[in-house]
MMTF fields as JSON, N, C-alpha, C and O atoms, coordinates in Angstrom:
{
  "mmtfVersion": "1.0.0",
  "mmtfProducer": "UNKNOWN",
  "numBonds": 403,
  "numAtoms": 404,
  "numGroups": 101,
  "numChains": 1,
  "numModels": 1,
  "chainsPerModel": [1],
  "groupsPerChain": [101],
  "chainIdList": ["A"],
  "bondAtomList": [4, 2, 8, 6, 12, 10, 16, 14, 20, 18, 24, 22, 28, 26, 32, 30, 36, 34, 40, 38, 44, 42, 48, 46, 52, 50, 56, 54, 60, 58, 64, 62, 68, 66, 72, 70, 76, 74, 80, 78, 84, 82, 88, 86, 92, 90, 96, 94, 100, 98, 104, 102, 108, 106, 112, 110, 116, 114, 120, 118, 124, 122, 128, 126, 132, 130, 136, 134, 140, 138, 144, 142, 148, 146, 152, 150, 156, 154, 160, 158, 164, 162, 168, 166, 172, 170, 176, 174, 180, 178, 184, 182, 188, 186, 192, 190, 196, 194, 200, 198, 204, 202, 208, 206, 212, 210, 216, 214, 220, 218, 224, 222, 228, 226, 232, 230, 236, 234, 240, 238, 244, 242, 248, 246, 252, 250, 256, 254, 260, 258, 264, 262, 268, 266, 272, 270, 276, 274, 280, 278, 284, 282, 288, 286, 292, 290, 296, 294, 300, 298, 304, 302, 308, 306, 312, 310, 316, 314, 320, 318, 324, 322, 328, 326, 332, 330, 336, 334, 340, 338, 344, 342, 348, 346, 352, 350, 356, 354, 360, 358, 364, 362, 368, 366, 372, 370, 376, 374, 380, 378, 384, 382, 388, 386, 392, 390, 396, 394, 400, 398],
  "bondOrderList": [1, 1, 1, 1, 1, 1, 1, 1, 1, 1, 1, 1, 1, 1, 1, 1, 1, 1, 1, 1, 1, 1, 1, 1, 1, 1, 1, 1, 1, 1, 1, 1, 1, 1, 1, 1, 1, 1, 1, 1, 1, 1, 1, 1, 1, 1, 1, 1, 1, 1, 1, 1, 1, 1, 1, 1, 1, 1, 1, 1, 1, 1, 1, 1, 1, 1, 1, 1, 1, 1, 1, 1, 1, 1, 1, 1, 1, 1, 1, 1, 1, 1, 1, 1, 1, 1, 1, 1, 1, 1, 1, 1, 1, 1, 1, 1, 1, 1, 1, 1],
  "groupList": [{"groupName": "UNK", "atomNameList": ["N", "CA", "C", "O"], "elementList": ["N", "C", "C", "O"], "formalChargeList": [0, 0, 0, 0], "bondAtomList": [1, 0, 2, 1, 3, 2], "bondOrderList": [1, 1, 2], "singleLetterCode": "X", "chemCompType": "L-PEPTIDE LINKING"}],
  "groupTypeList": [0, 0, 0, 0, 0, 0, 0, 0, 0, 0, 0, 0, 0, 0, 0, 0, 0, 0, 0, 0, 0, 0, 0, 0, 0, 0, 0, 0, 0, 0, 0, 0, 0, 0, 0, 0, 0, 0, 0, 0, 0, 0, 0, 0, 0, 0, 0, 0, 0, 0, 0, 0, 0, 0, 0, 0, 0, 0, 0, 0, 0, 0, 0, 0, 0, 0, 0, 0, 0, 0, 0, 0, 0, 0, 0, 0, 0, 0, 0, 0, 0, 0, 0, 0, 0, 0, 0, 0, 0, 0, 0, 0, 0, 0, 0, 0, 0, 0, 0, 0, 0],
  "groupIdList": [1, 2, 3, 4, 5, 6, 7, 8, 9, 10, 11, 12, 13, 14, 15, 16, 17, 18, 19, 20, 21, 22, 23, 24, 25, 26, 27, 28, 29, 30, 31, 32, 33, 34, 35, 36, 37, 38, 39, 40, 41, 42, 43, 44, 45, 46, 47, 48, 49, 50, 51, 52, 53, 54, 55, 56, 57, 58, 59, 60, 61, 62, 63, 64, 65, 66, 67, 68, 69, 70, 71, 72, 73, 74, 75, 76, 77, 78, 79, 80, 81, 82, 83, 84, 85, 86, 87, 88, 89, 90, 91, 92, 93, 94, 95, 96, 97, 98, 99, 100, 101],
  "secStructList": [7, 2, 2, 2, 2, 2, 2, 2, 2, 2, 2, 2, 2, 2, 2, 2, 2, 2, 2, 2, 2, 2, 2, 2, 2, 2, 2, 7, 3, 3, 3, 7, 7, 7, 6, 6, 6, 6, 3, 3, 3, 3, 3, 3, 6, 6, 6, 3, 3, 3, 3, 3, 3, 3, 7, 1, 6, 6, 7, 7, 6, 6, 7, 2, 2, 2, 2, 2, 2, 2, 2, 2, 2, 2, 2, 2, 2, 2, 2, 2, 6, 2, 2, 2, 2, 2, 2, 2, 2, 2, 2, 6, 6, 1, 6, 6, 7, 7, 7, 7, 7],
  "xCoordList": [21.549, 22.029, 22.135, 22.968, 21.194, 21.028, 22.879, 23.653, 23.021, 24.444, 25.186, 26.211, 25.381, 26.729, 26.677, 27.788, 26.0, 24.825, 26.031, 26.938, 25.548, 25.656, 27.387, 27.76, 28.42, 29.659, 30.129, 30.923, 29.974, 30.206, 30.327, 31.239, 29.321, 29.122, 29.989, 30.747, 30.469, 31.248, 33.0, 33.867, 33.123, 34.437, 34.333, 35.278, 33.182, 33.535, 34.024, 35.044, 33.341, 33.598, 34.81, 35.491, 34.949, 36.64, 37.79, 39.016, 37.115, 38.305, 38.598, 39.713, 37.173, 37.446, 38.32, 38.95, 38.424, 38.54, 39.667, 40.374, 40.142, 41.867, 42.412, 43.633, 41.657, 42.533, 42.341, 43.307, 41.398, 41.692, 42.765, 43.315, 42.902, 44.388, 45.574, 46.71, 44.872, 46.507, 47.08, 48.244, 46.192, 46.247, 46.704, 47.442, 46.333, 46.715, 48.321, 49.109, 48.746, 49.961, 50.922, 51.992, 50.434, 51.222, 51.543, 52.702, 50.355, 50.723, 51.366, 51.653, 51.527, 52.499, 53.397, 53.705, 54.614, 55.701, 56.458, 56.013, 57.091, 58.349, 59.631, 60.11, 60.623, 61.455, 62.725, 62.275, 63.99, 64.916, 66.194, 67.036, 66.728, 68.011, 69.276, 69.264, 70.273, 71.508, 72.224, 71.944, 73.38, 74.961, 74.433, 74.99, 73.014, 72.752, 71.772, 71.612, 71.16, 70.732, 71.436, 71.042, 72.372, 73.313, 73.167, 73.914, 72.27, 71.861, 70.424, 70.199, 69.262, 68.277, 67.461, 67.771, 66.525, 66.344, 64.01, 63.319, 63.786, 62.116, 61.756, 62.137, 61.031, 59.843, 58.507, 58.019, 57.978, 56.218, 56.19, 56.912, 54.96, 54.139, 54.408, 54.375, 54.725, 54.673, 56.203, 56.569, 57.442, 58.92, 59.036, 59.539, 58.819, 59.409, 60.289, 59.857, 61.639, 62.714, 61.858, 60.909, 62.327, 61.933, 62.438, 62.421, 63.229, 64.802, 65.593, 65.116, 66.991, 68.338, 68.802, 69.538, 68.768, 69.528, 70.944, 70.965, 71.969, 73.449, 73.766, 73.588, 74.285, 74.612, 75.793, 76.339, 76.585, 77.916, 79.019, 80.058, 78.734, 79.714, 79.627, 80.551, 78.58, 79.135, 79.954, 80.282, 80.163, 81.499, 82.872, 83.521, 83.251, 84.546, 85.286, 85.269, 86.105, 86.485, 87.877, 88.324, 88.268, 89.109, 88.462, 89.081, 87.021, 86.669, 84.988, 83.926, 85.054, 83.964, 82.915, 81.684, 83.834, 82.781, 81.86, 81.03, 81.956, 81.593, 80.036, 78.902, 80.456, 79.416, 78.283, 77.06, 78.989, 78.146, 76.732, 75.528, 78.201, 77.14, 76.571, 75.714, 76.371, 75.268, 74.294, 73.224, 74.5, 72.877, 72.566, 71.45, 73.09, 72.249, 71.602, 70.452, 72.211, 71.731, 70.405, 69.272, 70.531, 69.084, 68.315, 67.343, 68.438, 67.366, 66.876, 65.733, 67.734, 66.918, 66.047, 65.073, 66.343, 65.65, 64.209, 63.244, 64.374, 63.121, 62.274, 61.122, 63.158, 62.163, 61.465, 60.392, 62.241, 61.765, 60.431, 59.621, 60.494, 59.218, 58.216, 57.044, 59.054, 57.675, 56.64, 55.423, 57.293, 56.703, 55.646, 54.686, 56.046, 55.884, 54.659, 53.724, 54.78, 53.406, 52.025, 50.807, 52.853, 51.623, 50.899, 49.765, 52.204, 51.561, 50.355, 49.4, 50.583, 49.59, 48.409, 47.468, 48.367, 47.386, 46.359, 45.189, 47.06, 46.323, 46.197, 45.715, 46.933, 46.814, 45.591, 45.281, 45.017, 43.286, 42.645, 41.78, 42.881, 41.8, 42.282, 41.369, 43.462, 43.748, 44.099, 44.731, 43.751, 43.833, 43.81, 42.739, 44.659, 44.432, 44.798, 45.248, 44.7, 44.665, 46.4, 46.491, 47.43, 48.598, 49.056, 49.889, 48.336, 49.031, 50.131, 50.309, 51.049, 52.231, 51.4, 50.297, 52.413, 52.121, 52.832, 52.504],
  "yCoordList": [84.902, 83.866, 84.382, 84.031, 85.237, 86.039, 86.364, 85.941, 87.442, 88.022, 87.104, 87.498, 85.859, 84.844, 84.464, 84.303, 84.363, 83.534, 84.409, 84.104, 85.294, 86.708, 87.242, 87.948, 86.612, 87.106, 85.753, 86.223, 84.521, 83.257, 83.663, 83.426, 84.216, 84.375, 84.944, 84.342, 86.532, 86.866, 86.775, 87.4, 85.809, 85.093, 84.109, 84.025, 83.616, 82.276, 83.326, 82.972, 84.411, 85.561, 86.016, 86.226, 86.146, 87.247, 85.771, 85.887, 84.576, 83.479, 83.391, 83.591, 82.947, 83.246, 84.115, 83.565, 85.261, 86.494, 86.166, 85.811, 86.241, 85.919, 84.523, 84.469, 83.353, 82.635, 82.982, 82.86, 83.347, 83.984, 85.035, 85.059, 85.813, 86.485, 86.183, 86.65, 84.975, 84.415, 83.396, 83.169, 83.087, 82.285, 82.813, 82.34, 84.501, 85.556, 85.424, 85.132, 85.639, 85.676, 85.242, 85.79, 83.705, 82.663, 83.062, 83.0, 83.672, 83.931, 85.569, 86.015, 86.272, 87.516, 87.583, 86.941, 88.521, 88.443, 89.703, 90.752, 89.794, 90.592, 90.601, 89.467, 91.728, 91.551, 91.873, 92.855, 91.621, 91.782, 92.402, 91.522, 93.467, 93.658, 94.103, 94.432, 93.978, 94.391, 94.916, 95.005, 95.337, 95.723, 96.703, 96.739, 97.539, 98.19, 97.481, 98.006, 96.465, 95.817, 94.276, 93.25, 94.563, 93.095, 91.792, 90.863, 91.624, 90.826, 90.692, 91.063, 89.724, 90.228, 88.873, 87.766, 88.98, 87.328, 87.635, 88.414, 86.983, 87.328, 86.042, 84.887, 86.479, 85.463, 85.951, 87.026, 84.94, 84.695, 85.305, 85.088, 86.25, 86.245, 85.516, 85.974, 84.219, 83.058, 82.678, 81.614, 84.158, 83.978, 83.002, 82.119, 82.581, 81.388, 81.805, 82.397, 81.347, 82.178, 81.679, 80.964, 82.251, 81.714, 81.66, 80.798, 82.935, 82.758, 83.912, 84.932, 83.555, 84.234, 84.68, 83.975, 86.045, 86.413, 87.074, 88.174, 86.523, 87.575, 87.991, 87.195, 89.278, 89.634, 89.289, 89.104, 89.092, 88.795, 89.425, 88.866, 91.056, 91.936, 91.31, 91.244, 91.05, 90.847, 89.426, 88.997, 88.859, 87.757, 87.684, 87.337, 88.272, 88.335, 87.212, 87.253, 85.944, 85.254, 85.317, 84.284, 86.424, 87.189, 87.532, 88.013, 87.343, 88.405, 87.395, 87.887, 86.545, 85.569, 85.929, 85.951, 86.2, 86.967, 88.205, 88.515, 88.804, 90.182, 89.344, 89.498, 88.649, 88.069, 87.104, 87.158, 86.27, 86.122, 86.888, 86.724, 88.118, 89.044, 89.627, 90.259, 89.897, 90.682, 89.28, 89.439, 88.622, 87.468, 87.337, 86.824, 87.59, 87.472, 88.28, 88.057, 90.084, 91.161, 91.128, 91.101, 91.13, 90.339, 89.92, 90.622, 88.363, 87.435, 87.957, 87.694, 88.813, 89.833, 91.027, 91.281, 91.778, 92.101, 92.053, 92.692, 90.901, 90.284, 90.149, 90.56, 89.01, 88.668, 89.705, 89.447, 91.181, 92.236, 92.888, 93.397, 92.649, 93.413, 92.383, 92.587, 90.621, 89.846, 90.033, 89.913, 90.237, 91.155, 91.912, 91.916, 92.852, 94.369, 94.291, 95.092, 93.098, 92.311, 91.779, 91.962, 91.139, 90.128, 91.257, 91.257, 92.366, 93.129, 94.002, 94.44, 94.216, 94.985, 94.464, 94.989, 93.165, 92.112, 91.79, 91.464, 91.95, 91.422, 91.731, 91.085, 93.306, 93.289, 94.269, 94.552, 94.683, 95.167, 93.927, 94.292, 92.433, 91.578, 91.581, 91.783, 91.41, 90.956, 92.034, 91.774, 93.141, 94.805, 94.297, 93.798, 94.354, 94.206, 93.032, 92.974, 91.79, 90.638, 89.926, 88.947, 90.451, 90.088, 89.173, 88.716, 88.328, 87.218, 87.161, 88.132, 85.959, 85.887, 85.529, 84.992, 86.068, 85.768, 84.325, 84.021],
  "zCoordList": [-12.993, -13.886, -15.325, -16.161, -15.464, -17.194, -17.555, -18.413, -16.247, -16.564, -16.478, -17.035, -16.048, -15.962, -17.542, -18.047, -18.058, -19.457, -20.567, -21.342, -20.199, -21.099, -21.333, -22.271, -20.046, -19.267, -20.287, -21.102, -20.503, -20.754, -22.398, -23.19, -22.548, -24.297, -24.567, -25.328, -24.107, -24.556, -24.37, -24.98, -23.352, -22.765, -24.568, -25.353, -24.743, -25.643, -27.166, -27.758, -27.631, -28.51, -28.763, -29.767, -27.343, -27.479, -27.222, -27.206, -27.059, -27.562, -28.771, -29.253, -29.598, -30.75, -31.6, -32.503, -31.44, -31.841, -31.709, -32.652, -30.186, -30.255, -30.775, -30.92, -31.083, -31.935, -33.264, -34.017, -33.657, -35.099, -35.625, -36.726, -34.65, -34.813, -34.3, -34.384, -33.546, -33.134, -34.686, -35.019, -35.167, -36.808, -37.468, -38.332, -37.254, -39.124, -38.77, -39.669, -37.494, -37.503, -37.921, -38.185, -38.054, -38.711, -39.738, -40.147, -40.521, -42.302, -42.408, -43.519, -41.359, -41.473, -41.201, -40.196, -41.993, -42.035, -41.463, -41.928, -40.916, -40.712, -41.018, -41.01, -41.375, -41.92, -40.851, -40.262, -40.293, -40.189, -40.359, -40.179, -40.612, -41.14, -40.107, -38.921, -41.002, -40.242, -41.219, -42.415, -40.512, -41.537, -42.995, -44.092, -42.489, -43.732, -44.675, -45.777, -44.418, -45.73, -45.959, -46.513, -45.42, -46.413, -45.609, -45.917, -44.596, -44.154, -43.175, -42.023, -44.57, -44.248, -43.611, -44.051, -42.678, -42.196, -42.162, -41.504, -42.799, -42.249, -41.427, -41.616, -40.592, -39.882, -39.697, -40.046, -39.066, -38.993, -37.521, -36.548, -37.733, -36.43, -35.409, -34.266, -35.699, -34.728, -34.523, -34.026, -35.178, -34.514, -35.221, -34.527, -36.42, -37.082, -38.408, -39.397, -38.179, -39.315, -40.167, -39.847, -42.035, -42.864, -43.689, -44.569, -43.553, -44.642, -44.029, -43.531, -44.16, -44.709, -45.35, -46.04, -45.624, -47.117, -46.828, -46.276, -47.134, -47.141, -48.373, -49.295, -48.647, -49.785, -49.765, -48.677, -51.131, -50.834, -50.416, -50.066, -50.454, -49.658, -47.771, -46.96, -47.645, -45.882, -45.516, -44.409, -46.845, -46.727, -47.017, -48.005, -45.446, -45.593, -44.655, -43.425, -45.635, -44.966, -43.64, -43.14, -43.343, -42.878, -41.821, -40.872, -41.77, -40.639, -40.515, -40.897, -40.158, -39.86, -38.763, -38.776, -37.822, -36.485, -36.76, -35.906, -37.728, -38.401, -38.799, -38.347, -39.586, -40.301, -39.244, -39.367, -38.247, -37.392, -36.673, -36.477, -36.389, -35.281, -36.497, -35.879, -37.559, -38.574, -38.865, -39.452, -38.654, -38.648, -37.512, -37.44, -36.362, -35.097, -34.959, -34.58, -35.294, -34.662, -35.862, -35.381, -37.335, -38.256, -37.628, -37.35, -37.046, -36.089, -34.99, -34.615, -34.298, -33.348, -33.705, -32.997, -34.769, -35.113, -35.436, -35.016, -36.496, -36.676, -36.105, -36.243, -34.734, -33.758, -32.88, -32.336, -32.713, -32.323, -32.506, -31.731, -34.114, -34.91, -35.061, -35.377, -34.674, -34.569, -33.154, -33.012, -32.601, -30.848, -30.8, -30.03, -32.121, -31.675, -32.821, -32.787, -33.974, -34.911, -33.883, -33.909, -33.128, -32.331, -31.267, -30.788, -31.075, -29.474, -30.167, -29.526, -31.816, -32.35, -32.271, -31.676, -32.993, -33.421, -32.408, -32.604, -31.174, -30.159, -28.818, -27.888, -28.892, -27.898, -27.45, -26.292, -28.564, -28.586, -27.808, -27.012, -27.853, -27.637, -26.186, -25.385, -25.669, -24.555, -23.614, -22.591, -23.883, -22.792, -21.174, -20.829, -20.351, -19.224, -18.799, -17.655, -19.606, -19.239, -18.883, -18.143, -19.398, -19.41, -19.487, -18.704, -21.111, -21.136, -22.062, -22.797, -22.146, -23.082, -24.418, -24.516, -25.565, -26.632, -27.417, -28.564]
}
């Protein structure tokens, strides 16, 4: 019974642990880019846009689809390095365990 005692404690520890870094995430940022720079998008840990930036060279009203796909391929980005934020953050706590983030 000692070791179940003992197995429990540190199940309740390493919860902790991982919601505390599942929290920092919220407040870290990643950045996005495309087309060189001229379109830049950041989000949170937690994949949450937060802004858009276009410079005004990537507005060309002549060529709209251009400008599309350089804020998507941005938002993918982002969301890429928000992945590759959380897989850092946490994935020390959760080794083996294979859960989604």
């Amino acid at each position: 019974m000692k070791n179940m005692n003992q197995l429990m404690k540190q199940a309740k520890k390493m919860q902790e642990q991982l919601l505390k870094a599942q929290d920092a995430l919220g407040t870290q940022t990643v950045e996005g880019t495309a087309g060189g720079g001229v379109v830049t998008v950041v989000a949170t840990g937690h994949k949450v846009i937060q802004s858009i930036t276009i410079k005004p060279e990537a507005v060309d009203p002549e060529d709209v689809e251009m400008l599309q796909d350089l804020v998507l391929a941005a938002v993918n980005d982002a969301l890429k390095k928000a992945d590759e934020l959380s897989q850092s953050q946490l994935g020390s706590l959760t080794k083996g365990m294979n859960l989604p983030f």
